[in-house]
C-alpha positions as CSV (number, residue, x, y, z in Angstrom):
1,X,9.5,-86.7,116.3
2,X,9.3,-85.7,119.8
3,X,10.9,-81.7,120.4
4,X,13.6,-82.2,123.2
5,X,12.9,-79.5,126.3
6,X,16.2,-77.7,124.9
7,X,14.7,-77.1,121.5
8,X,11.3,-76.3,123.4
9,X,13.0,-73.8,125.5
10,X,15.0,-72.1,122.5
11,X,11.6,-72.3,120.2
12,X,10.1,-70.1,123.2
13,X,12.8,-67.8,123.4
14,X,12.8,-67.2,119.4
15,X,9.2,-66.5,119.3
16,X,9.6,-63.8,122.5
17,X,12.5,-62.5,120.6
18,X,10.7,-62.1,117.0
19,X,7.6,-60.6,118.4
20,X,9.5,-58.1,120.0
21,X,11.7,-57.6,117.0
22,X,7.9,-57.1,115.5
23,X,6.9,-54.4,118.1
24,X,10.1,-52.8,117.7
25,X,9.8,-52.2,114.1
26,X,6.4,-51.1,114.1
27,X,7.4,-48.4,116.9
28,X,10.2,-47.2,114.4
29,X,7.7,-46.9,111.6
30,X,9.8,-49.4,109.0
31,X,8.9,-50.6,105.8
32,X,5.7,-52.5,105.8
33,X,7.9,-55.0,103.4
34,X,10.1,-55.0,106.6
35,X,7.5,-55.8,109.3
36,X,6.4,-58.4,107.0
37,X,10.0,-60.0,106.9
38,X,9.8,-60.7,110.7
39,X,6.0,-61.5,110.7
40,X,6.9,-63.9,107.9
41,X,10.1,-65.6,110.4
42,X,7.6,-66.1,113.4
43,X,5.3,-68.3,111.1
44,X,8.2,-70.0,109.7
45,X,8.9,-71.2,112.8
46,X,5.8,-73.6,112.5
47,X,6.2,-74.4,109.3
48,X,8.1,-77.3,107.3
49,X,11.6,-77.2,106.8
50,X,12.3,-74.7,103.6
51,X,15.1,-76.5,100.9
52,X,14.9,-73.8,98.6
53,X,16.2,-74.0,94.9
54,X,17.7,-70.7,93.3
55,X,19.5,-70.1,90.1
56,X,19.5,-68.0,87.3
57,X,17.0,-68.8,83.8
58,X,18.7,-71.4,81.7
59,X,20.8,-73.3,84.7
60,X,18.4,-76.3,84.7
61,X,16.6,-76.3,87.9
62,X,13.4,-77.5,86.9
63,X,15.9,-80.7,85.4
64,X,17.5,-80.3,88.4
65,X,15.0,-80.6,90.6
66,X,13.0,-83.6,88.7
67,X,16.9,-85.3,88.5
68,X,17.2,-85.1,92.4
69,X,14.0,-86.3,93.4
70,X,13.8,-89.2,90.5
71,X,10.6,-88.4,89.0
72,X,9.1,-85.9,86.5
73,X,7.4,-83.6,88.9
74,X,7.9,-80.3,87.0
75,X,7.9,-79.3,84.0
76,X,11.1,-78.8,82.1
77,X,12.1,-76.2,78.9
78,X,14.3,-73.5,77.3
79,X,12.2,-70.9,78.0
80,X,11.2,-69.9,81.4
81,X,9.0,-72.2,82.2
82,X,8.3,-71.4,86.4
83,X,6.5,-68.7,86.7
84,X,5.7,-68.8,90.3
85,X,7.1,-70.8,93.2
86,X,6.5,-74.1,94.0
87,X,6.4,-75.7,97.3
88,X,7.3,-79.3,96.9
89,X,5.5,-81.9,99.8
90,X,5.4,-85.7,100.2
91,X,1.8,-86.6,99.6
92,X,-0.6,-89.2,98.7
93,X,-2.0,-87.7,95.1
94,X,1.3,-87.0,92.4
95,X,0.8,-83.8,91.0
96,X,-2.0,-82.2,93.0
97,X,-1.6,-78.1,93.2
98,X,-3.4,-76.8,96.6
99,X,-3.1,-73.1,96.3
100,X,-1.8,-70.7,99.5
101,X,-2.4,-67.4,101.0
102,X,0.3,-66.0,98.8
103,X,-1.4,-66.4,94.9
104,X,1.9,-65.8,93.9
105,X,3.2,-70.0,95.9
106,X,1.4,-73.6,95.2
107,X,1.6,-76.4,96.9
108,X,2.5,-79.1,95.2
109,X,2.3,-82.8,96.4
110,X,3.8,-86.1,95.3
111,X,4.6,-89.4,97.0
112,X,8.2,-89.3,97.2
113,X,9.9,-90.4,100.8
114,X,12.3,-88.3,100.3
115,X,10.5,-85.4,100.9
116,X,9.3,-86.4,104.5
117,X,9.8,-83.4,106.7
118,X,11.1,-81.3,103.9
119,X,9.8,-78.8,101.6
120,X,11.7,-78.6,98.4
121,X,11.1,-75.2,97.0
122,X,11.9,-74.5,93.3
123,X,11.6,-70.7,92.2
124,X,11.3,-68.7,89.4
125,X,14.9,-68.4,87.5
126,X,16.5,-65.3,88.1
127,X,18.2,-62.6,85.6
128,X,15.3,-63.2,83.4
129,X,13.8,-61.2,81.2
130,X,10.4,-61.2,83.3
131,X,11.8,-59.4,86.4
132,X,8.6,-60.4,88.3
133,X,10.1,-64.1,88.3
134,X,13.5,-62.4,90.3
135,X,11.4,-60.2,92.3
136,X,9.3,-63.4,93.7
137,X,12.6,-65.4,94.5
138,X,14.6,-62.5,95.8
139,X,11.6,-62.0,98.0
140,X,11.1,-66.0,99.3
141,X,14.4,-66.4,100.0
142,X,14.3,-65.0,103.8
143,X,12.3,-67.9,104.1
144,X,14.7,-70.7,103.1
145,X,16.3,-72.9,105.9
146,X,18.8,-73.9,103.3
147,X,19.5,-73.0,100.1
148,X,20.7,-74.7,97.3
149,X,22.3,-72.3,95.1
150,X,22.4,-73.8,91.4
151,X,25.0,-72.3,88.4
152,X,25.5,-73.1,85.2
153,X,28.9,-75.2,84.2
154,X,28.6,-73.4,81.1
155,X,28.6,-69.9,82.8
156,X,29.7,-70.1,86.4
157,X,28.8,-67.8,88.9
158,X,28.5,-64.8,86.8
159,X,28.3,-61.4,88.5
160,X,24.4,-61.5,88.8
161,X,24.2,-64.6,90.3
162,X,26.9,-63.5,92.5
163,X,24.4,-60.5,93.2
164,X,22.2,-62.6,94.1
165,X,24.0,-64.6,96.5
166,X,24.9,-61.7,98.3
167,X,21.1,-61.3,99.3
168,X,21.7,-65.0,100.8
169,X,24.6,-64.0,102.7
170,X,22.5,-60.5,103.6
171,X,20.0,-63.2,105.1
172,X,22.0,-65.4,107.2
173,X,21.4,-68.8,105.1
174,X,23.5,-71.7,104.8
175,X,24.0,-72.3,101.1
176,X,24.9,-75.6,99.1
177,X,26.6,-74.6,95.7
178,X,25.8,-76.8,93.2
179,X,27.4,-76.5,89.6
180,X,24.8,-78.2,86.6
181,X,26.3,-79.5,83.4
182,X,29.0,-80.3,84.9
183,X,29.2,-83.3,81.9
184,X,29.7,-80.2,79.4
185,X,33.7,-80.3,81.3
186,X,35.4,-82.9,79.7
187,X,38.4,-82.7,82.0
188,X,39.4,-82.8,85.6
189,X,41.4,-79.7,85.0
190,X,38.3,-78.3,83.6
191,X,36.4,-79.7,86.4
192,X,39.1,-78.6,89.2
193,X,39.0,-74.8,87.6
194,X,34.9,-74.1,88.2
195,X,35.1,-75.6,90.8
196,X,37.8,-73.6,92.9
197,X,36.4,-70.7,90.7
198,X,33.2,-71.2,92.4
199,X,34.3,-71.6,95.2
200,X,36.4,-68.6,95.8
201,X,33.6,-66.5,94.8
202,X,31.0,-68.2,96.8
203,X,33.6,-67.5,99.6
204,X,33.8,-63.7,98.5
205,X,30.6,-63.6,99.2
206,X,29.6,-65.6,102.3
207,X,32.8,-65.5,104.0
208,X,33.2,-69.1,104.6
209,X,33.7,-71.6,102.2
210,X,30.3,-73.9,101.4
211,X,30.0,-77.2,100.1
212,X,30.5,-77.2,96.0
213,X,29.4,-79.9,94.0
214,X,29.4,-80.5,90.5
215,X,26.2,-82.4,88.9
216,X,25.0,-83.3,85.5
217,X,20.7,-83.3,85.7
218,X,20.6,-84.8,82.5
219,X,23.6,-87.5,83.6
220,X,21.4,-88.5,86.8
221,X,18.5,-88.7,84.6
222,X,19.8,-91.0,81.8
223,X,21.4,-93.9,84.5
224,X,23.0,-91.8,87.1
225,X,25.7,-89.2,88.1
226,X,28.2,-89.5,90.9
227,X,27.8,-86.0,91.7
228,X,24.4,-86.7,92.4
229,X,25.5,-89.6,94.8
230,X,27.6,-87.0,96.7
231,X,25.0,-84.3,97.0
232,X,22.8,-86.8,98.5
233,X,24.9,-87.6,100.9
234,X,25.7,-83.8,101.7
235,X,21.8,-83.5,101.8
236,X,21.3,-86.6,104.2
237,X,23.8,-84.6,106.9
238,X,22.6,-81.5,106.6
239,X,19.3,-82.7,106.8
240,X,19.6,-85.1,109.8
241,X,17.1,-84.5,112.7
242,X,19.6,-82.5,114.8
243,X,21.1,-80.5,111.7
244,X,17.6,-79.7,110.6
245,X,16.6,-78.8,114.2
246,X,19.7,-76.2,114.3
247,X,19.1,-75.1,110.5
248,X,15.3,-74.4,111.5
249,X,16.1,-72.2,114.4
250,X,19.1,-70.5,112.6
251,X,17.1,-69.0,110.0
252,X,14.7,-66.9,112.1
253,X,17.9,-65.8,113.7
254,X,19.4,-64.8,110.6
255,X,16.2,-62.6,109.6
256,X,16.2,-60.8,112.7
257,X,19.9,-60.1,112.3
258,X,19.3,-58.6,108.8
259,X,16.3,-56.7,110.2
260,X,18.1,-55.5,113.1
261,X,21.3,-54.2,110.7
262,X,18.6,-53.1,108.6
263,X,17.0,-50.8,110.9
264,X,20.5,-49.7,112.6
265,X,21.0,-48.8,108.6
266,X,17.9,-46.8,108.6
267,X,18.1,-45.2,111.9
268,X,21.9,-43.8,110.8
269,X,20.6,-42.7,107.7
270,X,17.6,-40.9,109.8
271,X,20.5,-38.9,112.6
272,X,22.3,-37.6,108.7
273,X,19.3,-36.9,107.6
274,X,18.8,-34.8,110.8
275,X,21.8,-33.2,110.8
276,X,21.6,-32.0,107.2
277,X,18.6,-30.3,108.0
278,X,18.9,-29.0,110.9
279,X,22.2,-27.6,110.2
280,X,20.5,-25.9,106.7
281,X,17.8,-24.6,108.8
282,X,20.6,-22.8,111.0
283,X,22.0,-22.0,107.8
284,X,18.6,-19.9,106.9
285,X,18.5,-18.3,110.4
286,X,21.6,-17.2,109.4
287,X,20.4,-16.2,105.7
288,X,17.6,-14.2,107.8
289,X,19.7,-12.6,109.6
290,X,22.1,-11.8,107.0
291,X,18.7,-10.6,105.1
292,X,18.0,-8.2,107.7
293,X,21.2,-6.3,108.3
294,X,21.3,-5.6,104.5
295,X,17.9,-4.8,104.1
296,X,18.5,-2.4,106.9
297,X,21.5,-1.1,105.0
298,X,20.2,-0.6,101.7
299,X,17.4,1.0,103.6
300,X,19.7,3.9,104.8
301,X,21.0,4.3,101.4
302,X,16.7,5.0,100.3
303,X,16.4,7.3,103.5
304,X,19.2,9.6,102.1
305,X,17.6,9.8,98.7
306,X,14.2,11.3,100.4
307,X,16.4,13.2,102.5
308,X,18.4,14.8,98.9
309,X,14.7,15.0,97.6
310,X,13.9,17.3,100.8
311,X,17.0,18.7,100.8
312,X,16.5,19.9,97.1
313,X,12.8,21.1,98.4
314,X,14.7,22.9,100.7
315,X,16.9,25.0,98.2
316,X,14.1,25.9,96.3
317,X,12.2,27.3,99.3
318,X,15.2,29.1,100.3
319,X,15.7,30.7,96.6
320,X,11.2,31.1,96.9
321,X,11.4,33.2,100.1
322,X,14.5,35.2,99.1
323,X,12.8,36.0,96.0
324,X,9.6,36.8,96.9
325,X,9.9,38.2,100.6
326,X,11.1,41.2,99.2
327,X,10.2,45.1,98.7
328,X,10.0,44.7,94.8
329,X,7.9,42.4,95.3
330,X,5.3,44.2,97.6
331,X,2.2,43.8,94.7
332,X,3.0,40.0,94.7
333,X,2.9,39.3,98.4
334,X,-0.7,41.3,99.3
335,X,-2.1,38.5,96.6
336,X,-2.0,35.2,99.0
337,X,-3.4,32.7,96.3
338,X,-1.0,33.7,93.6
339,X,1.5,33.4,96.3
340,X,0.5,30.1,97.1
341,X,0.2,28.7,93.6
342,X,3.9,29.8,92.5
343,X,5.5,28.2,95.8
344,X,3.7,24.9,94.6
345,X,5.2,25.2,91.4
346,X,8.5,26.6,92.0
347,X,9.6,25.1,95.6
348,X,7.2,22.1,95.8
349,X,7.4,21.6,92.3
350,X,7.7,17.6,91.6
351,X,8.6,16.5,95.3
352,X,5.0,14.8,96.3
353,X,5.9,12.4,92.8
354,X,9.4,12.2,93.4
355,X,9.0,11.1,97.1
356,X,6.4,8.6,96.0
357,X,7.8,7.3,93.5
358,X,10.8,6.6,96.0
359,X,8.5,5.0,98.5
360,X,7.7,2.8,95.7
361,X,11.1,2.4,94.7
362,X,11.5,1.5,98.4
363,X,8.4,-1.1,98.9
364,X,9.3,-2.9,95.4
365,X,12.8,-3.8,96.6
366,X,11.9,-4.8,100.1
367,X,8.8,-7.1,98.7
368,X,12.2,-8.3,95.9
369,X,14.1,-9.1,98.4
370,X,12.1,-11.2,100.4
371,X,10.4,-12.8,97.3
372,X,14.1,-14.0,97.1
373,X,14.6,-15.2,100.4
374,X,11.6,-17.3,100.5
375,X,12.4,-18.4,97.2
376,X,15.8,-19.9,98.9
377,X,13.5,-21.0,101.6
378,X,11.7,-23.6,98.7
379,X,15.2,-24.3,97.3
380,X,16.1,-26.0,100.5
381,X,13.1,-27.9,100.9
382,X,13.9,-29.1,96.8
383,X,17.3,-29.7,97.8
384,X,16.4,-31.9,101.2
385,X,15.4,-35.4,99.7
386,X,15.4,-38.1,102.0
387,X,18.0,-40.7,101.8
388,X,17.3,-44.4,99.6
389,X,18.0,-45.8,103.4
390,X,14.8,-43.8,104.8
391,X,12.3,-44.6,101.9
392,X,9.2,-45.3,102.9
393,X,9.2,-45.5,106.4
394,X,7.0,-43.1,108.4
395,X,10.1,-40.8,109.9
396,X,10.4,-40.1,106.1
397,X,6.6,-39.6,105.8
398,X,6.7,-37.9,108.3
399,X,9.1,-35.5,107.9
400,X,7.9,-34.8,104.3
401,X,5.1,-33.4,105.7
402,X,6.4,-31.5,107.4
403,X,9.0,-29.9,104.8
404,X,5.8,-29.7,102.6
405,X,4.2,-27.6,105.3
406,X,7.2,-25.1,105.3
407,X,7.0,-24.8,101.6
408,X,3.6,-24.2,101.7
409,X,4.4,-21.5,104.1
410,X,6.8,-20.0,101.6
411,X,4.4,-20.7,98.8
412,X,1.6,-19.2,100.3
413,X,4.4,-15.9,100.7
414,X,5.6,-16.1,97.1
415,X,2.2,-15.8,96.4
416,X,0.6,-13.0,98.4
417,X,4.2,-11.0,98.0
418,X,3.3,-11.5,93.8
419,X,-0.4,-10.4,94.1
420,X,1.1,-6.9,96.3
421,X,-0.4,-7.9,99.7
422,X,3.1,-6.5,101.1
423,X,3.8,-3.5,99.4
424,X,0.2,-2.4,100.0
425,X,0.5,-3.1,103.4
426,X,3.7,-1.4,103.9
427,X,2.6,1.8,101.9
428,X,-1.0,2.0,104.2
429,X,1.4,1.3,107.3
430,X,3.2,4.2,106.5
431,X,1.1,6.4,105.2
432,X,-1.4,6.0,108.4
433,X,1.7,6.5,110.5
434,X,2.3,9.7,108.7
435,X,-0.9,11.5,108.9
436,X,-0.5,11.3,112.7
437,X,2.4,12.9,112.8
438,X,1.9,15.6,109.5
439,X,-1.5,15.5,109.0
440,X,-2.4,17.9,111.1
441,X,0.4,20.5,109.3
442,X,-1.4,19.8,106.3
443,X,-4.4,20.7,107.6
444,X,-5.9,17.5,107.2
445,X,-5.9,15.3,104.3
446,X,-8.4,12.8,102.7
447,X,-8.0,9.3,103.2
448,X,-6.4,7.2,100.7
449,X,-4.4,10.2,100.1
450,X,-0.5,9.2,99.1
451,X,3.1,10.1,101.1
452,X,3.7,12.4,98.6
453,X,0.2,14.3,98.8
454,X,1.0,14.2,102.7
455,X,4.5,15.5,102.3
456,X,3.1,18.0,99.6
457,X,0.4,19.1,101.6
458,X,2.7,19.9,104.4
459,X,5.5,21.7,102.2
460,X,2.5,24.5,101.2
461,X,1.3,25.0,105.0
462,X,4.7,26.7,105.5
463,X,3.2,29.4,102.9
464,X,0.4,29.6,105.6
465,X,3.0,30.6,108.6
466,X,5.3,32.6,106.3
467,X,2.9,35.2,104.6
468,X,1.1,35.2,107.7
469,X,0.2,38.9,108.8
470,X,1.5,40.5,105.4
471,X,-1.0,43.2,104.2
472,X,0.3,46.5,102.8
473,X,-0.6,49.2,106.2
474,X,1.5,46.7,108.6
475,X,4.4,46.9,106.4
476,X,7.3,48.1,107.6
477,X,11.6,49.0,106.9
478,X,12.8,45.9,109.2
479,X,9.4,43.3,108.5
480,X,9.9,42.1,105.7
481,X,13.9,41.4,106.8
482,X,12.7,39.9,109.1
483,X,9.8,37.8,107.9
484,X,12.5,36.5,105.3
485,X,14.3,35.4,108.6
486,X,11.6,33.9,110.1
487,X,10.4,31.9,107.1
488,X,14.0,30.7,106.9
489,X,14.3,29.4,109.9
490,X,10.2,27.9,109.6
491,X,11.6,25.9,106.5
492,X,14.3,24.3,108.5
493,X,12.2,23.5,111.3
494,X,9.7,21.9,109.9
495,X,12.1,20.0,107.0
496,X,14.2,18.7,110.0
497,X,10.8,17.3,111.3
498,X,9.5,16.0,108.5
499,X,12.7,14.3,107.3
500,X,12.9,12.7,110.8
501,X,9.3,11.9,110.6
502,X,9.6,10.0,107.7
503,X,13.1,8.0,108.6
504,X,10.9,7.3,112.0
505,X,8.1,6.0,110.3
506,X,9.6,4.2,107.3
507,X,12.1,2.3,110.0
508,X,9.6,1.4,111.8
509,X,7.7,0.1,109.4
510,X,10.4,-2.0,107.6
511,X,11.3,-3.4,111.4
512,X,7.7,-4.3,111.8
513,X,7.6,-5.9,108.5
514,X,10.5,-8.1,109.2
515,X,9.0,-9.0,112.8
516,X,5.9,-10.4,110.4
517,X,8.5,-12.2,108.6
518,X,10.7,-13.8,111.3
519,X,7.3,-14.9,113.0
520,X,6.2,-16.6,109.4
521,X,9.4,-18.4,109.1
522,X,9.3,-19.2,113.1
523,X,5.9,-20.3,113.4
524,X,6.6,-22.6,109.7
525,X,9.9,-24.2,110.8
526,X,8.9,-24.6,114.5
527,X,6.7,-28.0,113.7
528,X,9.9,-29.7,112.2
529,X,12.3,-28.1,114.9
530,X,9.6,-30.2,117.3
531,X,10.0,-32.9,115.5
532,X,13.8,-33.4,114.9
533,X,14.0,-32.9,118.9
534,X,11.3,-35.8,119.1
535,X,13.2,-38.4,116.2
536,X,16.4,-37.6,118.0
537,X,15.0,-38.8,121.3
538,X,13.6,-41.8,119.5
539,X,16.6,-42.8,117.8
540,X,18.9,-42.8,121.1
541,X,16.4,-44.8,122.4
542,X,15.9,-46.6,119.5
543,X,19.8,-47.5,120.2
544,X,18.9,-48.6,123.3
545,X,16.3,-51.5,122.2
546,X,18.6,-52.5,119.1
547,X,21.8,-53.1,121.5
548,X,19.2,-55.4,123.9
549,X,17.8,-57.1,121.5
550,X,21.3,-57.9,119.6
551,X,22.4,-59.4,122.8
552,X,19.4,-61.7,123.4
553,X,20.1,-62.9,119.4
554,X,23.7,-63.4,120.0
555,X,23.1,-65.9,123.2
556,X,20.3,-67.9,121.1
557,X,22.3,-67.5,118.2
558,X,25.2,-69.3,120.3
559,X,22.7,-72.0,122.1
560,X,21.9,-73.3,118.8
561,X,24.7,-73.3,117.4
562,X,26.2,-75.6,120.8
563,X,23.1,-77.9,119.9
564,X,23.8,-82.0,119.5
């Protein structure tokens, strides 16, 4: 048959439009299922018209089949007995099975005229208990030009096969409903009830009422069945040279619609998607920030226990030098050593163990409390799943790895935070930081000593300034008085330093801490913040393509339909 220049021009058009429906979902990354969809639509175009049989196990297609085209060409049975899908041909040797690029479809010829220019298809029956015989029908239906959609008089369009229809409609295909064993309805009201059952169902679905007839394969097969007569004749319209023609060029059109709806489906799913996270990740700036200010405050409540611990050191110098800087005591305070030794046991006492066991107390809660905020850190990641829409396509690949480098980020945190990294970090920090400012009081000290050996070391130099100059011939009524005075004012002095010394230090240190922290977390989350810019960009324009390549399907959609 000779093409007409119309359907020429319109064949053109539908190839230009599926191979840029191609390029367009390969930019977006879809499904490789998906890409194959519209690879599949552009070959379909040179390919045999598609009369593709569906129907559930048990509705008697293979019957069915063999009844409409008046021979025995498949195999008939109560148990499913197609287990792949057959491509039907007019062809010189009956029976001959040629296999096809898919191992899954034969070809099958016989020499039956009615076939010329058609492909029957009959597929695997569906709602079977072998769910690979559903899966390769669900997945050749895109490919149908028309579908004849078989149910059971017995059982009439149950809620799978209504399921399944619903993937028909999803496609764009014209369907011919066709109700088998229709001889097991003995009545016309029987009759008159599946039918307009069927019907409104089918209409449910499809949203247009299609053509419902009502055949008996095993009627037709015995000496005839007028339903078969009618379905014929319904078959010899739709399957004129200009219905064919329009039918042909319809169902391309129909797959790119689903694809396009498909990927508008997707790219939604992909802006939530977006917005969820991006709007959790502002959530944990937030968290950080919230983590801050009350690690800052609970860090003022551990500076005023150092400062009671120095403030306690403090009394007990007082009580030292008002005790011992006396006249009674004139024996005591010519031996320097002994005077030494009792002010490290009486005013120093425990402070170097108390203050470090505080800085410990100190480090442990700050390395707690940001185990727990990177903890919540994984929680979100566990909690961000991509949608069912976004599966397996590469913005969901994509983005997982990038979650997946976060939480290896946090992991990697967790981890060094468990083995101590921090809190020995912090502590040599500090205690570097200190020995600049009060080493040199304590007339140097040892690396690797502690805080509290700093602070300790420093609390028994003011012994040094105090009893400085006392030897019995310099004695006099008004020095001691005095020296008591002095050593007074010494104490305060130098506890007012150290006790700014250390809040200095320790701030600084937990504020340099954080810094590390908020530079972690920045330089983890930065990658996705990149990309959600990036996918945002992509889906507006994305939106763009999708709206011009709608309006190119709706004009050929509308051509072919005005075709006569």
């Amino acid at each position: 048959m000779l093409v007409p220049d119309s359907v020429q021009a319109l064949l053109s058009r539908e190839r230009q439009l599926m191979s840029s429906v191609q390029a367009f979902l390969a930019l977006q990354g879809a499904p490789e299922d998906v890409a194959e969809h519209a690879r599949q639509a552009l070959q379909n175009l040179d390919e045999a018209f598609l009369l593709v049989v569906v129907g559930e196990f048990n509705a008697g297609k293979s019957s069915f089949v063999n009844a409409l085209l008046g021979a025995s060409v498949l195999p008939e049975g109560v148990t499913p007995t197609t287990d792949r899908i057959y491509v039907l041909v007019n062809g010189e040797r009956p029976g001959q099975v040629e296999p096809t690029r898919d191992p899954f479809v034969s070809r099958l010829t016989y020499p039956l005229s009615s076939l010329e220019g058609v492909a029957l298809v009959d597929t695997p029956g569906t709602n079977a208990i072998i769910r690979q015989h559903q899966a390769l029908t669900e997945g050749f239906l895109p490919r149908a030009d028309l579908v004849l959609f078989l149910t059971s008089a017995d059982r009439p369009f149950t809620e799978s096969e209504r399921q399944f229809l619903s993937l028909a409609a999803r496609w764009g295909r014209q369907v011919i409903m066709v109700v088998n064993k229709a001889d097991l309805l003995e009545t016309l009201e029987q009759r008159t009830q599946v039918r307009e059952f069927v019907e409104t169902g089918a209409r449910g679905v499809l949203g247009l009422t299609p053509p419902v007839l009502l055949v008996s394969a095993r009627g037709e097969q015995r000496g005839g069945d007028a339903g078969f007569a009618a379905l014929r004749q319904v078959l010899s319209e739709r399957l004129s040279d200009t219905e064919r023609t329009r039918l042909k060029l319809q169902s391309p059109l129909g797959t790119v619609a689903a694809l396009l709806d498909g990927e508008e489906a997707r790219a939604e799913a992909a802006r939530r998607t977006l917005a969820g996270d991006l709007a959790v990740l502002r959530d944990l700036e937030t968290q950080q920030a919230t983590h801050r200010e009350g690690m800052l405050g609970e860090l003022d409540g551990q500076l005023n226990r150092v400062a009671r611990l120095l403030s306690e050191f403090e009394v007990r110098a007082d009580r030292f030098i008002d005790e011992r800087l006396r006249f009674s005591n004139l024996r005591g305070l010519l031996n320097s050593r002994e005077l030494e030794e009792d002010f490290r046991r009486e005013a120093v006492a425990e402070l170097p163990d108390a203050i470090d066991r505080q800085f410990g107390t100190m480090i442990d809660r700050f390395v707690e409390a940001n185990l727990h905020f990177w903890e919540d850190v994984q929680a979100f990641l566990v909690r961000r799943q991509p949608s069912s829409e976004v599966a397996r396509t590469r913005f969901s690949y994509d983005r997982g790895a990038l979650l997946q480098g976060i939480a290896g980020s946090a992991r990697e945190h967790l981890e060094a935070a468990t083995e101590q990294e921090l809190a020995r970090d912090l502590s040599r920090d500090a205690e570097d930081a200190m020995k600049g400012v009060i080493g040199g009081l304590a007339g140097g000290v040892g690396i690797g000593a502690g805080v509290g050996a700093l602070i300790g070391a420093t609390a028994l130099d003011f012994t040094g300034g105090i009893l400085a100059g006392l030897t019995l011939g310099s004695l006099g009524l008004f020095v001691l008085p005095n020296k008591r005075l002095q050593a007074h004012r010494q104490l305060r002095a130098r506890v007012a330093e150290l006790r700014e010394a250390l809040e200095r230090i320790v701030r600084r240190e937990y504020e340099r801490e954080q810094e590390r922290a908020d530079t972690r977390l920045q330089d983890a989350v930065s990658p996705y913040t990149r990309f959600t810019t990036q996918e945002q960009a992509r889906l507006d324009a994305a939106h763009d393509q999708t709206a011009a390549l709608r309006a190119e399907l709706d004009n050929l959609q509308a051509e072919v339909g005005r075709l006569s």
